[in-house]
Backbone bond lengths (Angstrom), bond angles and torsions (degrees), N, CA, C in turn:
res aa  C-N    CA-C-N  psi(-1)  N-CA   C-N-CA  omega(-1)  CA-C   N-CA-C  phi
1 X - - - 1.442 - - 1.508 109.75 -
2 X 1.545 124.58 126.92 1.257 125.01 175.03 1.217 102.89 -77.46
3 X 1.508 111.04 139.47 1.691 132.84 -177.69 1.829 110.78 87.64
4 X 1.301 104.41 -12.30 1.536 104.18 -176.67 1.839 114.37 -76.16
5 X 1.460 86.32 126.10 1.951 99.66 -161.84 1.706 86.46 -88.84
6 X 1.270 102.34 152.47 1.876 119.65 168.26 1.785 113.08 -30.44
7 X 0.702 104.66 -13.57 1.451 112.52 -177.62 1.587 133.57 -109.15
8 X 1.642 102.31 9.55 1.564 121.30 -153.14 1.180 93.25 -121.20
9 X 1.737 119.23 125.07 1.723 114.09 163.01 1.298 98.58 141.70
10 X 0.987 115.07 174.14 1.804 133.10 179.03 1.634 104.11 -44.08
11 X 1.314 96.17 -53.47 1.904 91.41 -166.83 0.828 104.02 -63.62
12 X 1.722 118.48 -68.93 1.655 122.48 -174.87 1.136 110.40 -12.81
13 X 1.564 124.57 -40.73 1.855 116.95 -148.10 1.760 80.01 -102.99
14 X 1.051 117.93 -44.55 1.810 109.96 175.57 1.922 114.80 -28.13
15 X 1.728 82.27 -58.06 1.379 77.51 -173.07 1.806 124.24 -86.45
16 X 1.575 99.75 -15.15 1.755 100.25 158.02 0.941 98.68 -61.90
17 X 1.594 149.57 -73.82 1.061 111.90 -148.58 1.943 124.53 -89.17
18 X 1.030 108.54 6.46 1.674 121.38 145.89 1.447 99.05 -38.10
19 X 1.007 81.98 -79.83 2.181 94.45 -165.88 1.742 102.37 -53.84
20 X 1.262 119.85 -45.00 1.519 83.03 -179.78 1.156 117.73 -102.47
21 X 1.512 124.02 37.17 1.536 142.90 139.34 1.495 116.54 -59.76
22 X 1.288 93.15 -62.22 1.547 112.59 -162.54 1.798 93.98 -78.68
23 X 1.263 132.00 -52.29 1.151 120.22 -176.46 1.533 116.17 -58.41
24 X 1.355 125.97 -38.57 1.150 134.21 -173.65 1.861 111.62 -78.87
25 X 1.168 101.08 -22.81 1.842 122.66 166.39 1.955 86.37 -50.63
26 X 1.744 96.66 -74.87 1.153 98.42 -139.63 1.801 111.70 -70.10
27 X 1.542 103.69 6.49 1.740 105.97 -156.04 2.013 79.54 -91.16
28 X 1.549 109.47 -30.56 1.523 103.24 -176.69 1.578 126.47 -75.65
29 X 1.157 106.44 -20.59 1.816 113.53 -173.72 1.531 80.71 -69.86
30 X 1.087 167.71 -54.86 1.681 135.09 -145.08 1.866 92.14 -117.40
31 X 1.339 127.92 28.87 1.008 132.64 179.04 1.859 79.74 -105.27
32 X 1.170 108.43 -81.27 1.501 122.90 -173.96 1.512 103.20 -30.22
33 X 1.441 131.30 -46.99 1.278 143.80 -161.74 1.174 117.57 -54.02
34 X 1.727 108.17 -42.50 1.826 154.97 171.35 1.408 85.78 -46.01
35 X 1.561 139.52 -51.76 1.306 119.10 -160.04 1.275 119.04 -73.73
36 X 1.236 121.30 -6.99 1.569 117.06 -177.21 1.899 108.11 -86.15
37 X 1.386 112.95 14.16 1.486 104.16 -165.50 1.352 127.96 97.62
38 X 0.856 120.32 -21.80 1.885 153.92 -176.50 2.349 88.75 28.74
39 X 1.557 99.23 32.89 1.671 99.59 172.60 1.394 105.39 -126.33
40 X 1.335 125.44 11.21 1.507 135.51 164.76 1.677 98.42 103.55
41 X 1.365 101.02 4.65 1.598 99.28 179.12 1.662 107.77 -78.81
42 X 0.872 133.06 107.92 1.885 126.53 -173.99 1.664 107.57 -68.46
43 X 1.901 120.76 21.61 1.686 100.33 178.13 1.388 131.70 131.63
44 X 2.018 85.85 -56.69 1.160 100.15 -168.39 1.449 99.88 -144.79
45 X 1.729 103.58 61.54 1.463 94.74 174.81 1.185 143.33 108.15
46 X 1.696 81.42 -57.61 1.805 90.35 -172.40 1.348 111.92 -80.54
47 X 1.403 114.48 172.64 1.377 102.41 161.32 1.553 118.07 -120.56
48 X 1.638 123.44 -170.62 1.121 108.13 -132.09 1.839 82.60 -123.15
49 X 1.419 113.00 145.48 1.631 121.47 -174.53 1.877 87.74 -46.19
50 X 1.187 110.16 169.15 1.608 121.88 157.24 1.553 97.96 -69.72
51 X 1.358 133.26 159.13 1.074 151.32 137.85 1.257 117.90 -39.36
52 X 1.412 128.75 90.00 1.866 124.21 -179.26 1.961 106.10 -47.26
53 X 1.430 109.17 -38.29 1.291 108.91 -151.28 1.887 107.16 -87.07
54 X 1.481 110.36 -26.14 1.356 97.25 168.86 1.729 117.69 -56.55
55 X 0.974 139.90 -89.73 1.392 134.17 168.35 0.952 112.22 -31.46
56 X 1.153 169.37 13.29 1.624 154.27 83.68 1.605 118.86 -41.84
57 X 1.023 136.05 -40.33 1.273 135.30 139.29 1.312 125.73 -48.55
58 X 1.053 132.87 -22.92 1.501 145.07 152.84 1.726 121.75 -57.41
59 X 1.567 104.65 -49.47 1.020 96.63 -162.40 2.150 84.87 -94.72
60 X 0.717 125.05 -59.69 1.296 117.32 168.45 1.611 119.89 -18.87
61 X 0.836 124.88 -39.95 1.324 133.64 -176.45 1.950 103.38 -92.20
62 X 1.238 125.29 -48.19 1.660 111.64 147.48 1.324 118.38 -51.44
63 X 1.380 117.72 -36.59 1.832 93.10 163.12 1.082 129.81 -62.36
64 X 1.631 133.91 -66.05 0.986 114.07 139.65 1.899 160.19 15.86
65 X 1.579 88.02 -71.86 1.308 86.78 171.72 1.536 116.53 -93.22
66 X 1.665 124.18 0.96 0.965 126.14 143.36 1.646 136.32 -75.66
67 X 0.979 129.53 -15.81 1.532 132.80 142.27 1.639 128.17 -54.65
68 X 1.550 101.66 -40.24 1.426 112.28 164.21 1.319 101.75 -64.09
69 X 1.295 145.15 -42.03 1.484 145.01 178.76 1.783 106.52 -47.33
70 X 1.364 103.53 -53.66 1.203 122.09 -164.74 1.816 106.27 -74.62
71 X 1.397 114.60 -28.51 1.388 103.16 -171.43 1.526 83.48 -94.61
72 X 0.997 153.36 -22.57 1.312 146.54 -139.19 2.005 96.77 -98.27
73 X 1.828 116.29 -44.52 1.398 129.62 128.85 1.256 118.97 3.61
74 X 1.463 96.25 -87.22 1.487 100.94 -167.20 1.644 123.74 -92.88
75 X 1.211 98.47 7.37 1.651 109.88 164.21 1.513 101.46 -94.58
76 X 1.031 139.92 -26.43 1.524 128.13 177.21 1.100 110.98 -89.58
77 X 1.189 124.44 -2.54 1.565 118.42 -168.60 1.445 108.57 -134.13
78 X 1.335 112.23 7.10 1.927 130.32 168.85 1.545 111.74 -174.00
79 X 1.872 90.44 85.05 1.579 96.34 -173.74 1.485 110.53 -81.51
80 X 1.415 109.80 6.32 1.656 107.20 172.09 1.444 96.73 -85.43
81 X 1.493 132.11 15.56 1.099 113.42 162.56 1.697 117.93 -109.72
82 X 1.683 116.77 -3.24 1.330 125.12 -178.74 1.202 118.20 -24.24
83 X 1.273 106.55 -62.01 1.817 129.24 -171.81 1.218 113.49 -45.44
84 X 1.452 113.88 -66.45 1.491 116.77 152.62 1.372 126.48 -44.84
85 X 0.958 140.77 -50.49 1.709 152.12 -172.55 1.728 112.35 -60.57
86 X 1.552 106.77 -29.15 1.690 101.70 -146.82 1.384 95.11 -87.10
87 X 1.096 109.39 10.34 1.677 96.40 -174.59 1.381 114.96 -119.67
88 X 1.629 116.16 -25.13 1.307 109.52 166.97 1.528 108.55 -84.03
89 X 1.126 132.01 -11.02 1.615 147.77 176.63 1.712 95.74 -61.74
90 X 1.598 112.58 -66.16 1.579 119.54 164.34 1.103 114.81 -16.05
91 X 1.371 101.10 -59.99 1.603 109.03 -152.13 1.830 108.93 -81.35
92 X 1.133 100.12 -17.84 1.765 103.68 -158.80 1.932 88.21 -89.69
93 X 1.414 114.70 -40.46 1.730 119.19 160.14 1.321 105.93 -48.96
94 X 1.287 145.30 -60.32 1.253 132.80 165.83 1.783 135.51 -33.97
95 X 1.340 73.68 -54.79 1.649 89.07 177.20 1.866 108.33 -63.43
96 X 1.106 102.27 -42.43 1.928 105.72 175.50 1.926 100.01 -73.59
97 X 0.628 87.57 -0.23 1.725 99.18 -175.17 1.420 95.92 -82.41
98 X 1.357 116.55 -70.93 1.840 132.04 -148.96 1.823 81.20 -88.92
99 X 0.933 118.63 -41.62 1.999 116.95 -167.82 1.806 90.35 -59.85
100 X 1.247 108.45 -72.64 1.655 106.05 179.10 1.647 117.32 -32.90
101 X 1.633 118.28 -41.49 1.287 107.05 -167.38 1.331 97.83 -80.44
102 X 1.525 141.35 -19.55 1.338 120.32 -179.84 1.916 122.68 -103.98
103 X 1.428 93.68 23.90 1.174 130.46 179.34 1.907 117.44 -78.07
104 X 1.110 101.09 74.46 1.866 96.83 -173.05 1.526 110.60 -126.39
105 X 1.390 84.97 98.84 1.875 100.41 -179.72 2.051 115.65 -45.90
106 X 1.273 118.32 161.44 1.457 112.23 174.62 1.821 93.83 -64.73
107 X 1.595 91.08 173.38 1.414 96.38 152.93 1.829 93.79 -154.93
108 X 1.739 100.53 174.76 1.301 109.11 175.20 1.574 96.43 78.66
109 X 1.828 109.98 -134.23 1.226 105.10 -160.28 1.875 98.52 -92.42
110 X 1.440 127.70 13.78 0.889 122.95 163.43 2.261 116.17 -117.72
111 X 1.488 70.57 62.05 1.794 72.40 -157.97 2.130 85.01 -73.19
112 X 1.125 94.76 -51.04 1.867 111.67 -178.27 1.956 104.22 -34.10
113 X 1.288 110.51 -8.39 1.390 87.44 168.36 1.399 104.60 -99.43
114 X 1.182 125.10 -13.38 1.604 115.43 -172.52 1.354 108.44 -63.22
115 X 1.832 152.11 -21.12 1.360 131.78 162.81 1.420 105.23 75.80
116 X 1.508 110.48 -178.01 1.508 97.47 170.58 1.905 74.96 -169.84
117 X 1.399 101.17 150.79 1.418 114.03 -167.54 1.386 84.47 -76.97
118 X 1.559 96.78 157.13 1.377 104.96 179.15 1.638 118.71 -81.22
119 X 1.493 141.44 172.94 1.157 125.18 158.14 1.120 123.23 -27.14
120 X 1.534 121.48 161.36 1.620 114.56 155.17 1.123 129.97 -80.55
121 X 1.305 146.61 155.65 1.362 147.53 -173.90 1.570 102.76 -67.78
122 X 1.288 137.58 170.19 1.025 142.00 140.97 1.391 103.80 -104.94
123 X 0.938 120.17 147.14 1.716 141.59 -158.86 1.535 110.43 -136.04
124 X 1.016 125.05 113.75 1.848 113.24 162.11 1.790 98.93 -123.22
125 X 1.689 89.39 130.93 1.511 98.62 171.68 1.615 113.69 -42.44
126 X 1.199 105.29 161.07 1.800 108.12 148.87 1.444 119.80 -86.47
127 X 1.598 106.84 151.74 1.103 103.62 -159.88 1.983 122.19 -68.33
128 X 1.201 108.99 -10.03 1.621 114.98 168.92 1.351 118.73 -94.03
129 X 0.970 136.24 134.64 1.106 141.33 -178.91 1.762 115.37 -62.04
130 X 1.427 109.55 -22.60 1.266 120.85 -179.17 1.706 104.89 -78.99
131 X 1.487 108.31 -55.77 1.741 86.13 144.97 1.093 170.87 149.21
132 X 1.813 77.12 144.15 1.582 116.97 174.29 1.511 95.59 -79.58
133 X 1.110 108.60 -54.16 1.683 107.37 -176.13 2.091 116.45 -75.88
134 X 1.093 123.81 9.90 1.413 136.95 164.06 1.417 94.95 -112.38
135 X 1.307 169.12 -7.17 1.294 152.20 105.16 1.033 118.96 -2.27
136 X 2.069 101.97 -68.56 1.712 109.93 -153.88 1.589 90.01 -90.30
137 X 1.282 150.37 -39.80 1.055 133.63 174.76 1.912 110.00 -53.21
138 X 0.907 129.75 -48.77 1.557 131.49 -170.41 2.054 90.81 -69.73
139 X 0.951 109.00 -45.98 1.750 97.19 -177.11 1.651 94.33 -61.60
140 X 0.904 135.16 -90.87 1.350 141.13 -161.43 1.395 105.37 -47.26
141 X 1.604 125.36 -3.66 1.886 110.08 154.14 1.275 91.37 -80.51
142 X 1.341 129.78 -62.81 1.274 127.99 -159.57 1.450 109.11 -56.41
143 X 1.242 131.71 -36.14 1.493 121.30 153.06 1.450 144.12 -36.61
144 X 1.872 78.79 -62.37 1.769 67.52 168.99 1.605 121.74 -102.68
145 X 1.277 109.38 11.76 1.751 101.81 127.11 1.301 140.61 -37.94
146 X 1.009 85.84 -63.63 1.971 90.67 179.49 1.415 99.74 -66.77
147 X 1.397 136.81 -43.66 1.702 131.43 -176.24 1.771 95.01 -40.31
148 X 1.273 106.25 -56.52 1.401 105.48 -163.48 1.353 116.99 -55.99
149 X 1.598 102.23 -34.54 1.733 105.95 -177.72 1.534 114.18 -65.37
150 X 1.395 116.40 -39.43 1.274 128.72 -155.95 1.728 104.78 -91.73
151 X 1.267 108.89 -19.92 1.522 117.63 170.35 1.842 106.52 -52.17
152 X 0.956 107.33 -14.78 1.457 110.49 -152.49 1.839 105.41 -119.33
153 X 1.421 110.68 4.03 1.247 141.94 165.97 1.939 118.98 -112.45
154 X 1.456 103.55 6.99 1.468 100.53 -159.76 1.550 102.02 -117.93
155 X 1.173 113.24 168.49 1.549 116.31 153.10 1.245 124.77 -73.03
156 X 1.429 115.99 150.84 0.961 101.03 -167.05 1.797 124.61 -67.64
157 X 1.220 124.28 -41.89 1.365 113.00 151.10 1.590 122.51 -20.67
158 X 1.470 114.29 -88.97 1.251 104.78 165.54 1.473 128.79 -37.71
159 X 1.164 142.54 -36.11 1.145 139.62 163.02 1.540 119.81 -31.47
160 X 1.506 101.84 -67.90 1.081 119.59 163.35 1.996 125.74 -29.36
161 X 1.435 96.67 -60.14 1.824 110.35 174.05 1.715 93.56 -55.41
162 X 1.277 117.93 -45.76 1.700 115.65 -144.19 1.419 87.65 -83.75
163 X 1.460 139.77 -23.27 1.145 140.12 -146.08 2.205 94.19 -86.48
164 X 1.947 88.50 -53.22 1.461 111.39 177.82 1.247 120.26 -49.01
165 X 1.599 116.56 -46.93 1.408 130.77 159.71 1.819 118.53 -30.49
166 X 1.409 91.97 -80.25 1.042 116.77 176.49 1.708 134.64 -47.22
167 X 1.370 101.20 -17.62 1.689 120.12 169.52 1.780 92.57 -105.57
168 X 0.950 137.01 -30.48 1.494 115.38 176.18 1.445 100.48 -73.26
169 X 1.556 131.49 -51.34 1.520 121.55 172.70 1.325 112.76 -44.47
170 X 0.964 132.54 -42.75 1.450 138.82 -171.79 1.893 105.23 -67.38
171 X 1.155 110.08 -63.83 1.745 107.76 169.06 1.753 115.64 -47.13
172 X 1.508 110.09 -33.34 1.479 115.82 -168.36 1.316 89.97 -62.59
173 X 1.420 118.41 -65.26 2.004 128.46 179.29 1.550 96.18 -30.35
174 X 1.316 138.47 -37.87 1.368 116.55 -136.16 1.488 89.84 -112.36
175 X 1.567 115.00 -43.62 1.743 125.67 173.06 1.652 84.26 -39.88
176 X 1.529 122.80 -78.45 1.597 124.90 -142.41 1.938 92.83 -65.01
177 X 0.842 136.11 -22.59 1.426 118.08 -177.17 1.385 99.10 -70.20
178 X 1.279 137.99 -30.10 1.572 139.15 -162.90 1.587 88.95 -79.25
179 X 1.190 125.30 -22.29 1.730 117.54 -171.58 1.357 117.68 -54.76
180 X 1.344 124.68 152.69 1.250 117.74 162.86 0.980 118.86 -146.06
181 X 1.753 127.92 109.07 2.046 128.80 -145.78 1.475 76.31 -85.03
């Protein structure tokens, strides 16, 4: 067709009106969502269990960012151990990384499950570097100990993250026993 712009013809309108199917789909799923009270009230009254997974996500995520305390410790205070350190240090920032994004406090009349992590520890290495590194190996069994316990308290999604966690803590224990300050 002469004068017809990229956007003119049978399909074009196929796929406009796709899009304002699908857009108008998607403007209603958190319209619909609105009907339960969006304050943990479900409607009709009742109210809604606490969330099992915030406070386990809470305290998971203080582990975490307490190991980062601890490698962060013993990298300032035995930088002949950096080399070794920066990568399970990486990894434990990651992990407080992915824990935060699935991290969603109540709100409204379930604001009381959201918690709030506790302070951070202050940490000072020990003074040998040998150990500094029998510290961070004994935290990271005891870490991913608890991954294992708490897997079994989780959804299954989360399970899954806590499970992943919990086998990288477990390799970090086994990398740092091969160390030698």
């Amino acid at each position: 067709m002469p004068g017809a712009g990229p956007r003119d013809g049978p399909a074009s309108a196929a796929v406009s009106r796709r899009a304002v199917v699908g857009g108008g789909a998607a403007l209603a799923v958190p319209l619909l969502a609105g009907c339960e009270g969006g304050d943990g009230d479900p409607g009709d009254g009742r109210a809604q269990a606490p969330d099992p997974a915030v406070p386990l996500l809470l305290g998971v995520m203080a582990a975490e960012r307490d190991l980062i305390a601890l490698y962060e410790a013993a990298r300032r205070s035995h930088a002949s151990l950096a080399r070794h350190l920066d990568r399970p240090l990486a990894h434990h920032r990651e992990h407080l990384a992915v824990l935060r994004r699935h991290y969603v406090p109540g709100r409204g009349a379930r604001a009381h499950e959201g918690g709030a992590l506790p302070a951070p520890r202050v940490v000072q290495a020990p003074g040998k570097a040998s150990e500094a590194l029998k510290e961070l190996r004994e935290a990271e069994a005891r870490a991913a100990a608890a991954r294992v316990a708490e897997v079994s308290r989780a959804t299954p999604g989360l399970a899954q993250l806590l499970a992943s966690i919990g086998a990288c803590e477990a390799g970090h224990a086994a990398v740092l026993s091969r160390v030698k300050p």
